[in-house]
Each structure stands twice: as structure tokens, then as C-alpha cells.
N, C-alpha and C positions, 0 to 999 in steps of 0.2 A: 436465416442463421441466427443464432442467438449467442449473444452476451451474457457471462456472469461476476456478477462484483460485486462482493463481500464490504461488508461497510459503508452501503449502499441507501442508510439512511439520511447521511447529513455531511457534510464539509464536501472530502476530494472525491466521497467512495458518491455523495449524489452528483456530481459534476459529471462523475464516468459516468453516469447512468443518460445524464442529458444528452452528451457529446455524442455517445454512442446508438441511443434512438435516434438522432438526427440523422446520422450516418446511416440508417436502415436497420440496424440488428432491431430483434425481440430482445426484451431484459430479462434476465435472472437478478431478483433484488433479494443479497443476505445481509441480516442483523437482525438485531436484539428486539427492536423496538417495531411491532406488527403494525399498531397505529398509524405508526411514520411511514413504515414504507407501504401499506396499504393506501397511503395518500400520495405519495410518491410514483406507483405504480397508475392512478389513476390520470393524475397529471403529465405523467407519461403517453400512456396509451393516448388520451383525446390531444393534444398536444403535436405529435408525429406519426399517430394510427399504427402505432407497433403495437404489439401481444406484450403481456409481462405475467412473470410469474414471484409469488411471495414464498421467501421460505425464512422461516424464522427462527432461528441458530442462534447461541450463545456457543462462539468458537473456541473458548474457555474448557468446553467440556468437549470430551473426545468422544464422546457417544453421536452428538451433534454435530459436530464433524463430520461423522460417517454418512449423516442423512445428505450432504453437501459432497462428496463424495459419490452417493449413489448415483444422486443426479447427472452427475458430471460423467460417469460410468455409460448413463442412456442416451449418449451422444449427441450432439448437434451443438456443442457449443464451439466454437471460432475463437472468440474472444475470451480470455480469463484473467479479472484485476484482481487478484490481491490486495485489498485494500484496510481492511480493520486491523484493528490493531486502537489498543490505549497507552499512557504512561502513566511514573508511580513517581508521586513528586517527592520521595524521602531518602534518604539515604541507606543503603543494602541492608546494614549491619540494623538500623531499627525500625527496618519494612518487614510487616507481614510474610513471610516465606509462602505460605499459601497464593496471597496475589501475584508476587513472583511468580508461580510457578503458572497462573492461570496466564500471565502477561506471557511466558514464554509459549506457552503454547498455542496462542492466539497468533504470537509475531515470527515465531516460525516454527511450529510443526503444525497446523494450519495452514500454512502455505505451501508445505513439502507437500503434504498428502491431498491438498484439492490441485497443487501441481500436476502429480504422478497420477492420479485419476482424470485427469484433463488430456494427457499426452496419448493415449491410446485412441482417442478417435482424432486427435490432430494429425497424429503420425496415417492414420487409414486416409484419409482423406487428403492428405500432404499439404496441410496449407492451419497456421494456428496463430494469434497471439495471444501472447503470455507479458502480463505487465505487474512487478511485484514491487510494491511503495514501500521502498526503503526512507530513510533521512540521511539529512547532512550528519546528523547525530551520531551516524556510526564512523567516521571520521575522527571521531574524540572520544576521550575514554568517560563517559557519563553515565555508568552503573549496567543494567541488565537492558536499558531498554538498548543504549549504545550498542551494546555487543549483541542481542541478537539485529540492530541492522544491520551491522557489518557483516555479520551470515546473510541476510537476502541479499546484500550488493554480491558478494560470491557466489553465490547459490546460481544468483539469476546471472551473471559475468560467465559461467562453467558452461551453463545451458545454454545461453546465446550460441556458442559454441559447438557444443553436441549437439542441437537438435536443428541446426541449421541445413544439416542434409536431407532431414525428415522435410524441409520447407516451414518449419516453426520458429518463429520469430521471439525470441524473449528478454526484456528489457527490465532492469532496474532503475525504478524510478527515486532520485532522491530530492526532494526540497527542501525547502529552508522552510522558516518560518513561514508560516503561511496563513490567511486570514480563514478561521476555523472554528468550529466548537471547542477543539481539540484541549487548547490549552484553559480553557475554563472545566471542561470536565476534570481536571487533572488537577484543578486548583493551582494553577502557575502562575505566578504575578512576573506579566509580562509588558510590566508599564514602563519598565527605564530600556525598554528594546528602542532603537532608532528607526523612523518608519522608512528607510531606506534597505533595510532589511525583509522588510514584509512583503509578501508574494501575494498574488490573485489565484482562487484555485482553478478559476478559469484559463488562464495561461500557464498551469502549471500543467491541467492536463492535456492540453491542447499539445504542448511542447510532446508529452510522453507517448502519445496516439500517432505523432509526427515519427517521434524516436521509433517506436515498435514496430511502423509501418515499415521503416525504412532498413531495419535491422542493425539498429546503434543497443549496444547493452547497454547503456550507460546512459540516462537521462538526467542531465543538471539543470533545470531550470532556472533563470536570473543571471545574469552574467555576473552581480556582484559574486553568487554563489561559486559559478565556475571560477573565479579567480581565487578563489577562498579552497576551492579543492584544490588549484595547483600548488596554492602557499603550506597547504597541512599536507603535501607530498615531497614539500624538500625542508619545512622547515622541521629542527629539533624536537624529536620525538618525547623529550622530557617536559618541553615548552607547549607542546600539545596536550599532553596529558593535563598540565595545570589550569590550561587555557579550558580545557573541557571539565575539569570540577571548577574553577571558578562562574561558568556559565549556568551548569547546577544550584549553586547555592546561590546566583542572587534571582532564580526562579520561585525559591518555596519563601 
């Protein structure tokens, strides 16, 4: 049976890809970068003697999307991360609206449509997971990338739900900081973060593969993190919101 995970060159999106040949699946590896995940794919297969396959998508663009889509269409996939996704380290008002627009479709209509293309041979065969990498980040009001996690915690919270009669398993995964490319591709000065804050991706996806199997929608990895969700669900709404543009600006 085969695995598909998006973002599958580097940080959490190569971690699903180890965890998940260990565990037996074939890999489906998507991103940007052929190089990488053609080296990735190979490290794989001699590694855990699974199959892999490369497909190399800029999720940006909606044509390439579709090829990711089709795939998913010719069934046999089990497993589906959601995982790519970038951030835009400036503020709304004197960001690029074009990169915006590319960030939102990578972090969630990317996700909606290799969903719903995923669900059809889950549902025929009754048995699916579905795991979509949210952040802590959509907890706090911190611009477009904030708000579209807060759509995949919902997105994938709705689904848990609905497709659980189908036997389809779907979890939202959110972390925290986490030790990654992530925040240097982004250009994020993340040197006054406390390392009590910083997560392994290792045990971040470990926790999510644990969550999906079991049928928890909701994966917090870190227990500092879990306490930090219950405090931003009863504490003052106006005090969150500051809290989450002051956490913006001492990044850029």
C-alpha cells in the first residue's frame, strides 16, 4: 500500500516519509526540489526496500495540483500527509499579494483537493489515513499564514468526524516550533526563541502517526505546547491576538 506526502523533501514532510517506509508503505514523494527528493527516494528504497515514486509539483500553481490529484485518483493510496506549505515573514499590508495568494493555495486549497481526491478510493476500500500539518500558529492572529491553519485544524476536526463511518481516520497535526528548514527559508530570526520551546521532528511525527492511527483529530505534540492550547482557549481573546503580533514582529 502506498504512502503520499507532500513536502516530502526536507524537515517534517522527509520524516513522514522515513516513519512511514519503516512501517511498510511505498512512498509517493511531492515537492519542488527533483534533486532532493530523488535522493530521498533512493535512500529510502535501499534503506527499508520499499518502492517510491517522484513527482515533482510546485503546489503554488493549480495546474500541478491536478497532476497530484490524478495520482491520487489511480488509487492505492492508504496514507495521505499533507504536508508543504511555506511562510511570508512581512506584514499583510506590504507583502506581495501575489505570494499570498500562492501561500494560500499551497496551505489550503492543496490540501482540500489532494484530500477529496484521496477520499474516493479510501471510502471503496474502507480503511484511510488522512494527516493535515496544521501549527500552533493558527491559534494566534499572525496574518494569512495564521488563518489559513486555523482552516486545516477545522477542515481536518469536520472530517475526523464525517468520514469516520467510511473507516477513514483524519487528524490535524499542529506543532510548535520545531527544529526545520522551515524558519530559515522564511528568513525568520529565531535566536531569542527559548529552547524549551523547540520540538524534534522526529517526535513530532511519531506523536501524529500514533494520533491518526488511533483516531484523535487533534495532534499537539510537546506537552509545553498542549498547555499553551488550553491557556489560548480560556485566556482573553484581545490578549491573544497581541500576543500573536507580538510573536510576528520579533521574528522578521
Amino acid at each position: 500500500m502506498w504512502a503520499l506526502v507532500t513536502g516530502a523533501s526536507s524537515g517534517i514532510g522527509s520524516e513522514f516519509t522515513e516513519q512511514l517506509a519503516r512501517d511498510g508503505y511505498d512512498i509517493i514523494l511531492v515537492a519542488r526540489d527533483e534533486a532532493r527528493l530523488n535522493e530521498r527516494a533512493e535512500y529510502l528504497s535501499n534503506s527499508f526496500n520499499v518502492s517510491c515514486e517522484v513527482l515533482v509539483a510546485d503546489l503554488s500553481d493549480r495546474s500541478q495540483i491536478r497532476t497530484i490529484e490524478e495520482r491520487l485518483a489511480r488509487g492505492g493510496v492508504e496514507f495521505l500527509v499533507n504536508n508543504a506549505g511555506f511562510g511570508i515573514n512581512k506584514r499583510f499590508a506590504n507583502s506581495d499579494i501575489e505570494r499570498e495568494s500562492e501561500n494560500l493555495e499551497v496551505l489550503v486549497s492543496a490540501v482540500m483537493r489532494l484530500t477529496h481526491a484521496a477520499l474516493p478510493f479510501m471510502r471503496e476500500v474502507r480503511k484511510g489515513y488522512i494527516i493535515n500539518v496544521s501549527s500552533v500558529a493558527g491559534w494566534i492572529a499572525g496574518g494569512t499564514y495564521s488563518a489559513s491553519k486555523s482552516w486545516v485544524t477545522v477542515f481536518s476536526e469536520y472530517l475526523s468526524v464525517d468520514c469516520a463511518t467510511d473507516g477513514i481516520s483524519v487528524t490535524a497535526l499542529a506543532p510548535g516550533f520545531t527544529h526545520t528548514e522551515f524558519h530559515q527559508r522564511g528568513k525568520m530570526n529565531m535566536s531569542g526563541l527559548p529552547k524549551w520551546l523547540w520540538l524534534e521532528s522526529t517526535d513530532v511525527v511519531a506523536h501524529a502517526i500514533k494520533a491518526v492511527r488511533s483516531g484523535t483529530a487533534l495532534s499537539i505534540p510537546g506537552r509545553q505546547y498542549r498547555l499553551l492550547y488550553l491557556l489560548m482557549r480560556h485566556l482573553p481573546r484581545g490578549l491573544v491576538r497581541r500576543a500573536g503580533i507580538g510573536v510576528r514582529q520579533r521574528q522578521r
